[in-house]
C-alpha positions as CSV (number, residue, x, y, z in Angstrom):
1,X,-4.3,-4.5,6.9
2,X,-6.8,-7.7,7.9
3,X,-4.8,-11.2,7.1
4,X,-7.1,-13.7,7.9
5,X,-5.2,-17.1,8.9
6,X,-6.4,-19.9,7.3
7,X,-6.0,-23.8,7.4
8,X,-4.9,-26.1,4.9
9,X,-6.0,-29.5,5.5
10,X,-4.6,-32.2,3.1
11,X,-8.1,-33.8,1.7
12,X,-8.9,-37.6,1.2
13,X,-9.1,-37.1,-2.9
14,X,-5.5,-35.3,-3.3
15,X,-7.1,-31.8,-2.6
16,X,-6.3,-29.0,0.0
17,X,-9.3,-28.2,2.0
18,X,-9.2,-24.3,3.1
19,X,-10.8,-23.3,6.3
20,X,-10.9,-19.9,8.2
21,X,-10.7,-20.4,12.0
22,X,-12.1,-16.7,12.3
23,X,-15.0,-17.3,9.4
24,X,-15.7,-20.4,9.9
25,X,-18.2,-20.5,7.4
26,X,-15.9,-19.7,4.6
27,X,-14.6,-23.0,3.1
28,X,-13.0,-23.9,-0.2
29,X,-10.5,-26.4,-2.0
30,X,-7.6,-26.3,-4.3
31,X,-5.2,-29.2,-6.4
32,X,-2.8,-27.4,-4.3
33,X,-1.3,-24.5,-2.0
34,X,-1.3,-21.9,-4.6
35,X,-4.9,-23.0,-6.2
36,X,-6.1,-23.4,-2.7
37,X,-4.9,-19.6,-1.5
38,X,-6.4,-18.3,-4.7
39,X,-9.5,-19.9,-4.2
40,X,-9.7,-19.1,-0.4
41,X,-9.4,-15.3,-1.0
42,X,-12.8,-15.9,-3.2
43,X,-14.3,-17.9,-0.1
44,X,-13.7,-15.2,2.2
45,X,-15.3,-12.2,0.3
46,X,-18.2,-14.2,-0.4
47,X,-18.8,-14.5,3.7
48,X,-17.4,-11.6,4.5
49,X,-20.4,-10.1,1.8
50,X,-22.8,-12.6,3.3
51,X,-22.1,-10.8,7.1
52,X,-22.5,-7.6,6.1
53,X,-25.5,-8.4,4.3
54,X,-27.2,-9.7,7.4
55,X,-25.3,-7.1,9.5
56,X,-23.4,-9.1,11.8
57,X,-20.2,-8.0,12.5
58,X,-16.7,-9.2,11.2
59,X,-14.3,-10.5,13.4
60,X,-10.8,-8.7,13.3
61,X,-8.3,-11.8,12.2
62,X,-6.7,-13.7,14.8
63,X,-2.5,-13.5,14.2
64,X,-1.3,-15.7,11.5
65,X,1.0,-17.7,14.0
66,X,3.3,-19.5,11.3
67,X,-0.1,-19.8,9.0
68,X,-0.7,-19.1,5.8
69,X,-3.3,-16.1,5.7
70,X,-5.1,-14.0,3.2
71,X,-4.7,-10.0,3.0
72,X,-7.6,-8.0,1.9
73,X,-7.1,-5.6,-0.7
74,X,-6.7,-2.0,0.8
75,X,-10.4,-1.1,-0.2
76,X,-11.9,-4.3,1.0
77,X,-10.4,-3.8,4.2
78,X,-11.4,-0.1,4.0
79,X,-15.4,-1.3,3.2
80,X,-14.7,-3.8,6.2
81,X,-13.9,-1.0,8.5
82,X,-16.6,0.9,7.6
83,X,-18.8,-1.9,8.0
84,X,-17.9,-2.5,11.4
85,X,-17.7,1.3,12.1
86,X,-21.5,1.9,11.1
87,X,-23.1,-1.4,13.5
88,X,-20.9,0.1,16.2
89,X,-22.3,3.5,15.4
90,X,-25.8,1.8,15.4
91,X,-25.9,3.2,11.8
92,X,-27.6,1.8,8.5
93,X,-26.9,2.5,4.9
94,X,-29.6,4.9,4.8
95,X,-28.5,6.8,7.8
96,X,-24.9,7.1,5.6
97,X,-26.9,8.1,2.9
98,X,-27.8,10.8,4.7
99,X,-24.9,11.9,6.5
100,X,-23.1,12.4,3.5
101,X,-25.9,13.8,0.9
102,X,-25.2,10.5,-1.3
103,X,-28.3,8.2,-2.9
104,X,-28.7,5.2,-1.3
105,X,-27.5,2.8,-4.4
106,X,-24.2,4.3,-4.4
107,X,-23.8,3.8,-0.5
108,X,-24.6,0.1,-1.6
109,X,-22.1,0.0,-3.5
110,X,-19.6,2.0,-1.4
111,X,-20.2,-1.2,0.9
112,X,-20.0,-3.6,-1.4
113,X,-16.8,-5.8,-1.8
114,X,-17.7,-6.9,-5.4
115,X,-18.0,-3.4,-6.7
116,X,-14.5,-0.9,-7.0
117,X,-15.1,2.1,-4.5
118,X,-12.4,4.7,-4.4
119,X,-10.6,5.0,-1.4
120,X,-11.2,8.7,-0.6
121,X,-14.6,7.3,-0.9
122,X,-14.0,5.3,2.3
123,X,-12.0,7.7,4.2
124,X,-15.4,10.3,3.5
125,X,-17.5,8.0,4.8
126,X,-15.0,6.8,7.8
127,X,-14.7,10.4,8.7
128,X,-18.5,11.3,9.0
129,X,-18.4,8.3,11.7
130,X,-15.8,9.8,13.6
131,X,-13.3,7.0,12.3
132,X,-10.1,7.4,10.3
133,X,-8.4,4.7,8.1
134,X,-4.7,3.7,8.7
135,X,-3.0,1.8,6.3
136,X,0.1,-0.2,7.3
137,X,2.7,-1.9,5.5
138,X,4.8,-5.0,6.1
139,X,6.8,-7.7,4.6
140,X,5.7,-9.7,2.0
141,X,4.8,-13.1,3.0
């Protein structure tokens, strides 16, 4: 499960400012906590989709250490992985393509984190890197 940390900053107009020590490129807003943690989770799939489309890799979140912190969905975290998996592999989406007999549109969208993959989907694709997904379960914060 990836919680990324985040900071909320009270701002000088009455808003919370949102930042992401580990994406710190990922900024938002809310009126308040609640707003500001729904808007956040937006903030950080938008860079998190911005990394993967330049191919950089995404940091593993640092622990939350009494912070507030957004969870990625199952899937999202799954796509992450796989993300991560493939540069480390020194793999493109073509080369998945090909390891696993798929057209490359719907390894685009395996990858994306706008677009509903099915899990199995991204243990398949895990696998044929040598990588297997673990899912964990904790407390609800």
């Amino acid at each position: 499960m990836l919680i990324y940390p985040v900071e909320l900053t009270p701002d000088d107009n009455g808003t919370l400012l949102v930042t992401f020590p580990d994406i710190p490129e990922a900024v938002t807003f809310g009126e308040d906590q609640a707003e500001a943690l729904l808007m956040a989770e937006d903030a950080l799939l938008v860079m998190l989709s911005a990394y993967m489309d330049d191919r950089q890799p995404i940091p593993e979140p640092s622990p939350l250490n009494g912070r507030p912190g957004v969870a990625l969905k199952v899937a999202a975290a799954g796509k992450v992985a796989l993300h991560n998996a493939m540069l480390a592999a020194g793999k493109r989406k073509a080369d998945l393509a090909r390891m696993l007999n798929l057209a490359p549109t719907l390894v685009d969208r395996l990858l994306s984190l706008h677009h509903k993959s099915r899990i199995e989907q991204i243990e398949t694709a895990l696998a044929a890197l040598g990588k297997r997904l673990v899912v964990d379960v904790r407390e609800a914060a």
